[in-house]
C-alpha positions in Angstrom: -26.5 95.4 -35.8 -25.4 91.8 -36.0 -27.4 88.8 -37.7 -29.8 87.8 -35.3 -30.0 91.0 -33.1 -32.9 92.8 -32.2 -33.2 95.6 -34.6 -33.9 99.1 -32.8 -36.2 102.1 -34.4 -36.4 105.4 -33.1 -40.3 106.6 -33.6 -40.9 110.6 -34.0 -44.7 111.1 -34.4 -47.0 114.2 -34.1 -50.2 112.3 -32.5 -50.3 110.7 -29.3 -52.3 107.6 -30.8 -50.3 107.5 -33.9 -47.3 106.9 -31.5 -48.9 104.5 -29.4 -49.8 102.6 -32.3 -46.7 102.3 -34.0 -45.1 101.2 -30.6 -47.6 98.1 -30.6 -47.0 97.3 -34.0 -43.4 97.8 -33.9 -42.9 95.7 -30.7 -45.5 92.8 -32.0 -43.6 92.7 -34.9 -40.5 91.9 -33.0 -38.1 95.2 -33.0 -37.3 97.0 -30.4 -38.3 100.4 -30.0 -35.6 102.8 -28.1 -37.5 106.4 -28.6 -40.6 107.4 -29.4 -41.3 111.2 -29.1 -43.7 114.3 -30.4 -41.3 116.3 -33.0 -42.6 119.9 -30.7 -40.5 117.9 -27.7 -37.1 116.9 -29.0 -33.6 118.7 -28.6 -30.4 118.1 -30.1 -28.9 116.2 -27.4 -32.0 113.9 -27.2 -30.9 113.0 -31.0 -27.5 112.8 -30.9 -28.2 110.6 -27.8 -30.2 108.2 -29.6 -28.6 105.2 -30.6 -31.0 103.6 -33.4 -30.7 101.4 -36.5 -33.7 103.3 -38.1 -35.4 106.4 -38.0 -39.6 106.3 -38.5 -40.8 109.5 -39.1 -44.1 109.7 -39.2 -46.1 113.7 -39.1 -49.7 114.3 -40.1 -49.5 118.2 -39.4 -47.6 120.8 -42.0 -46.1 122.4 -39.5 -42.6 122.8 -40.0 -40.0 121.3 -37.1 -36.9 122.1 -37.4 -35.1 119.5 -35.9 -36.7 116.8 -37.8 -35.0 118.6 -41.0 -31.6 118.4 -39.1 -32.3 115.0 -38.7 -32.7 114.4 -42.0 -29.9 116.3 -43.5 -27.4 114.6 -40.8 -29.1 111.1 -39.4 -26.2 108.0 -39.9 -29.2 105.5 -39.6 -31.9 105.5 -42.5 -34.9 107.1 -42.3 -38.2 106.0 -43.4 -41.7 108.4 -43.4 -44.4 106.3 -42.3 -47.4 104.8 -44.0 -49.6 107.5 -42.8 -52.3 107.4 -40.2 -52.9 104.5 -39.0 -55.9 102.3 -39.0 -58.1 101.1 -35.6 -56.3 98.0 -35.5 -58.8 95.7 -35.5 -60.1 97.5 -38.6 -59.7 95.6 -42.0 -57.4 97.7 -43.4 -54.8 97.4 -40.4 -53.6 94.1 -41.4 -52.4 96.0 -44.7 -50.9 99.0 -43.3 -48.8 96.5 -41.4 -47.8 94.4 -44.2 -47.0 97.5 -46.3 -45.0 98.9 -42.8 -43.2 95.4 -42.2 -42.2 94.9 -45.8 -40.2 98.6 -45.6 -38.7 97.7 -42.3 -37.8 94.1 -43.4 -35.6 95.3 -46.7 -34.1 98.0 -44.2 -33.3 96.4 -41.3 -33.8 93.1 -41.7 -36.7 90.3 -40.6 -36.7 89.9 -37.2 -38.0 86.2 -37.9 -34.2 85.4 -38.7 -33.9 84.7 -34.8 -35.6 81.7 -35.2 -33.4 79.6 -36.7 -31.3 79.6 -33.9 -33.2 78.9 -31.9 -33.9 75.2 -33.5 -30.4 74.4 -31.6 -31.9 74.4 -27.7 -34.7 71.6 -29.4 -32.8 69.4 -31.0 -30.4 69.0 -27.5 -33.5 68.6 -25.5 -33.8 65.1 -24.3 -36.9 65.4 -22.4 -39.7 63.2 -23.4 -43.1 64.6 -22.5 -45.9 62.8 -21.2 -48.4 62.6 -23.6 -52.1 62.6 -23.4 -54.3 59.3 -23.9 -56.7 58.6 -26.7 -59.8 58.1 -26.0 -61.8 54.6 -26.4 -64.0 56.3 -28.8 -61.3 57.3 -30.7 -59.4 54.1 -30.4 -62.0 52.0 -31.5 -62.4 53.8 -34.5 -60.6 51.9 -37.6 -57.7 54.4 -38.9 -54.8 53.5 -40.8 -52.1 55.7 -40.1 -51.0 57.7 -43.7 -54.4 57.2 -45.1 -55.8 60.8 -46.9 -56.8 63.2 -44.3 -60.3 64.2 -44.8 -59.7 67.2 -42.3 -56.8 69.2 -42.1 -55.5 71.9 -39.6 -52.8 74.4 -40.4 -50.2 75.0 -37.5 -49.2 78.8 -37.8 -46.1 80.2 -35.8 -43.3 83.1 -35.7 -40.8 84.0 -33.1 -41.2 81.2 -30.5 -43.5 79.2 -32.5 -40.9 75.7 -33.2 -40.8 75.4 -29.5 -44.6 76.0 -29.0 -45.4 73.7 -31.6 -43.0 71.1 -30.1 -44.7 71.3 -26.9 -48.0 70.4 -28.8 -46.8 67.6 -30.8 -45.2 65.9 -27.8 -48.8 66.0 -26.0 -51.1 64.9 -28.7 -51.0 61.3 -29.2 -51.2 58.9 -32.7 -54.3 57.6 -34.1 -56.2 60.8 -34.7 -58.3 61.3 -37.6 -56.4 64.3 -38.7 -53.3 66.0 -40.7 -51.5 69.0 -40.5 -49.9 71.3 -42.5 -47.2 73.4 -40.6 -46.3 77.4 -41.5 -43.4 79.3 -40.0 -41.9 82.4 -40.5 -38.2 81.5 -40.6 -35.2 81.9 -42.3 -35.3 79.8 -45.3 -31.3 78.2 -44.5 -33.1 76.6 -41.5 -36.2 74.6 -43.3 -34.6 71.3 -43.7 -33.9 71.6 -39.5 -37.2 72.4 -38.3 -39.1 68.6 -39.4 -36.8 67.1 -37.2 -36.1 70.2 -34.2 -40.3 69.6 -33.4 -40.6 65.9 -34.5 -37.8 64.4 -32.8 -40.2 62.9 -29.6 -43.5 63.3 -31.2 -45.7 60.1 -32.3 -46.2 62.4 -35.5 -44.3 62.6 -38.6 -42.9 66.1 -39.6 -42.1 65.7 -43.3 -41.4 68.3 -46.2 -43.9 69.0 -48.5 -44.7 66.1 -51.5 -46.1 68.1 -54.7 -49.4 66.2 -56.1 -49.8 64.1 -52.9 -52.2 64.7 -50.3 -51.9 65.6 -46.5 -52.2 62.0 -44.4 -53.4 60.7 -41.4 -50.8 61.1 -38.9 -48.0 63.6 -40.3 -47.2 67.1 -39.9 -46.6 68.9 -43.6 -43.9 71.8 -43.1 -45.0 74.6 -45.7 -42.5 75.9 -48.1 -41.0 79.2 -47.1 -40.1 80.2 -50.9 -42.9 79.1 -53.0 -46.9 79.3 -52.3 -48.8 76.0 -50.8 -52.2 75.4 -52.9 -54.8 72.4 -53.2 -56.3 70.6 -56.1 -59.7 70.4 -56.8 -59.6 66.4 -54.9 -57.4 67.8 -51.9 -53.6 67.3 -53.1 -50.8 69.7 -52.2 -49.6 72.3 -55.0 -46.9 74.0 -54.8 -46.9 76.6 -57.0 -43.9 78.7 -58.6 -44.8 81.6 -57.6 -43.5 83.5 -54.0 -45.8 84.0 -51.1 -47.5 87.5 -51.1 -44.7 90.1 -49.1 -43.6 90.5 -46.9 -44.2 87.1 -44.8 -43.0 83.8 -45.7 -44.8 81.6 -45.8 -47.6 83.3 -45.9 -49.9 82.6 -42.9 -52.8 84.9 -44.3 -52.4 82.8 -48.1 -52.4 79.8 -46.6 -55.6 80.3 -44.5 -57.2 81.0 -48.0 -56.1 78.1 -49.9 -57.0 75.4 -47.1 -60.5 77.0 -46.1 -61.3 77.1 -49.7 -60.4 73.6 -50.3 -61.7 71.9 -47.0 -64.2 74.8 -45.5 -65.8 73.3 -42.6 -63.1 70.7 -42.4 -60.2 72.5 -41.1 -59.0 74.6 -37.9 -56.4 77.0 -37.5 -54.0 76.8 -34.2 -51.8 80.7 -34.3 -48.9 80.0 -31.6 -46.5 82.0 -30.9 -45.6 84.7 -33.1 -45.0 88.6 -34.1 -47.6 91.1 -35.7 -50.7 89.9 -37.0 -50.2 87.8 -40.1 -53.5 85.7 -40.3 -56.0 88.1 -39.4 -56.4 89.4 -43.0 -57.8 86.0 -43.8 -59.8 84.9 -40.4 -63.0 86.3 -41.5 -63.2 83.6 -44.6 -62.1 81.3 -42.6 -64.7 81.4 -40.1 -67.2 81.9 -43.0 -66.0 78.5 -44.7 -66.6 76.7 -41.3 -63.1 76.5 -40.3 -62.3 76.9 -36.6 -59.6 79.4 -35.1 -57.7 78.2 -32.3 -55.0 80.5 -30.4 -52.0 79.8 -28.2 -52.6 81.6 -24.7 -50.7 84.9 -24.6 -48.9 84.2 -21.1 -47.4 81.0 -22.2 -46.0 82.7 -25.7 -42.6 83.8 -26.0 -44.1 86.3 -28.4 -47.8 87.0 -28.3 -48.6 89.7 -31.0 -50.2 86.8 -33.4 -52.4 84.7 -31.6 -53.2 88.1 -29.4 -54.5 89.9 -32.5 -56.7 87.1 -33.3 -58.4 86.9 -29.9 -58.9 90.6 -29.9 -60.6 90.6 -33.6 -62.8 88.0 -32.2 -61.7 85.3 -34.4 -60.4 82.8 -31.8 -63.0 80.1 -30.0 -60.5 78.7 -27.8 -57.3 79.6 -26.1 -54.9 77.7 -24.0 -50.8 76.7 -23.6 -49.8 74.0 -26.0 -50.7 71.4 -24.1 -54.2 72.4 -23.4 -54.4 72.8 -26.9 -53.5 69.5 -27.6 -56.1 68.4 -25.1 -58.9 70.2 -26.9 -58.0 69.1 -30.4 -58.2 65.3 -29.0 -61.7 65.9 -27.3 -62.9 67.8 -30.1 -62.3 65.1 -32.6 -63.8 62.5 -29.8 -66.8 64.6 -29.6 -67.0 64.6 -33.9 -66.6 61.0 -33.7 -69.4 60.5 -31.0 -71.8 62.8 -32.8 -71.5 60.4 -36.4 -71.7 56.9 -34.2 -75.3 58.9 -33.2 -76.1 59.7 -36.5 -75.7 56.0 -37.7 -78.6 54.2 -37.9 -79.9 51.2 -35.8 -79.7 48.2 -37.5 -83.4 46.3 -37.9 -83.9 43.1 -36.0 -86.5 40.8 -37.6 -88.1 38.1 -36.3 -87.6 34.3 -37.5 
């Protein structure tokens, strides 16, 4: 298996759902499943056939199979016994028998997020310039100095496919919104210092790393550490702490939907783009609770759609679209907030001479 290919697990399970789960979880989490077979079915050609980089064994019956222990005394790939049956998935235990899964797989076979670094080359050599979508009078009326403390703040989550999602959304939204954002993606940490620049480069928004002790501003994109946990202060400023996100993503898209509900509840949204498994559905409940809305990228326009797609089927997500609809919401949605507090301002009192 080389760096940044697709690593491939070979799935031998006794139950027809435990299979198709682990096919769902296994794709959404970006590996690439070759077999998947009931133990009472295989032969030994079948598994000397099998070219795999992993073995996931995974029986809920005693009965004895004999070709599973031939594998296991003569496999060349390592094998791994599952987590045990697996949970409905839109349960709230699924998120951690995935997590516990992933984290196995990920010190095995590596993280299949590594493919995203790469893939900051293609943006940086684009040279297109989007069109980008118009502010609205209400909006531009509206005094705003550009790198003033962002009373509301929306975190940006992506995986596999997510930089050029993200992109895509940048170009489209344009300056002078009453907003910040703080950006999370899963990728390898020897890329971080490309990414600011790989979705910034023809955005009116500034992508810049993280300032300890200052706050998120009007304006500017805030790229999340990868190696150490994001956190706020009691009056809104960025923390970075010493310890590691919580295994096995990082950053921790689930973590950091705690710490920015908690700190701005109803003042913050979530957009999930592109991206594998279902980190951030752990955390979507609270989120919801605190006020905070869930946005999710459309599944047909993600190069990966496991993430936002596990949202939308927990029932988390309120809107859907392709970046650029996205985009188009967040703009109207903050013109609609701004309309609704003109309303609420009272009429100033005319007296008479």
């Amino acid at each position: 298996m080389t760096e940044h290919s697709v690593a491939r697990i070979a799935v031998i399970a006794d139950t027809a759902l435990q299979r198709h789960v682990l096919q769902q979880a296994l794709t959404g989490s970006g590996y690439q499943v070759v077999f998947n077979s009931d133990p009472a079915r295989l032969d030994e050609a079948t598994l000397a056939a099998c070219e795999t980089d992993l073995w996931l064994v995974d029986l809920t019956q005693a009965e004895d199979f004999p070709l599973v222990d031939n594998l296991m005394e003569n496999a060349s790939a390592p094998i791994l016994f599952g987590e045990g049956h697996a949970p409905e998935r839109h349960s709230e235990n699924y998120p951690r028998w995935e997590r516990r899964l992933f984290g196995k797989l990920k010190k095995l076979i590596g993280d299949p997020s590594q493919a995203v670094g790469p893939s900051l080359q293609a943006l940086l050599a684009e040279a297109q310039r989007p069109a980008r979508l118009e502010l609205p009078q209400v909006l531009a009326d509206t005094p705003l100095v550009v790198g003033e403390p962002a009373r509301q703040v929306w975190l940006l989550a992506a995986s596999l496919g997510g930089p050029a999602a993200v992109k895509a959304f940048l170009d489209a939204l344009p300056g002078g919104l009453p907003v910040g954002f703080v950006y999370a993606q899963h990728i390898d940490p020897s890329f971080e210092s490309a990414l600011p620049q790989a979705v910034g480069r023809h955005s009116q928004w500034r992508v810049n790393p993280v300032r300890n002790g200052d706050t998120v501003r009007c304006g500017e994109v805030v790229v999340v550490p990868i190696s150490r946990e994001l956190g706020f202060s009691d009056a809104g400023a960025m923390q970075v702490g010493e310890r590691a996100w919580p295994e096995p993503y990082s950053p921790s898209i689930d973590q950091m939907m705690l710490n920015l509900a908690q700190q701005f509840a109803g003042l913050c949204g979530v957009i999930a783009f592109s991206g594998m498994g279902s980190d951030g559905c752990a955390a979507a409940a609270y989120v919801r609770r605190q006020g905070g809305a869930i946005w999710t990228q459309r599944g047909d326009s993600c190069a990966c759609p496991s993430m936002p797609e596990s949202l939308r089927e927990g029932g988390y997500s309120s809107f859907s679209g392709d970046p650029r609809e996205l985009a188009a919401g967040l703009v109207n949605h903050l013109a609609e907030q701004c309309r609704a507090a003109e309303a609420r301002q009272p009429t100033p009192q005319i007296t008479g001479a």
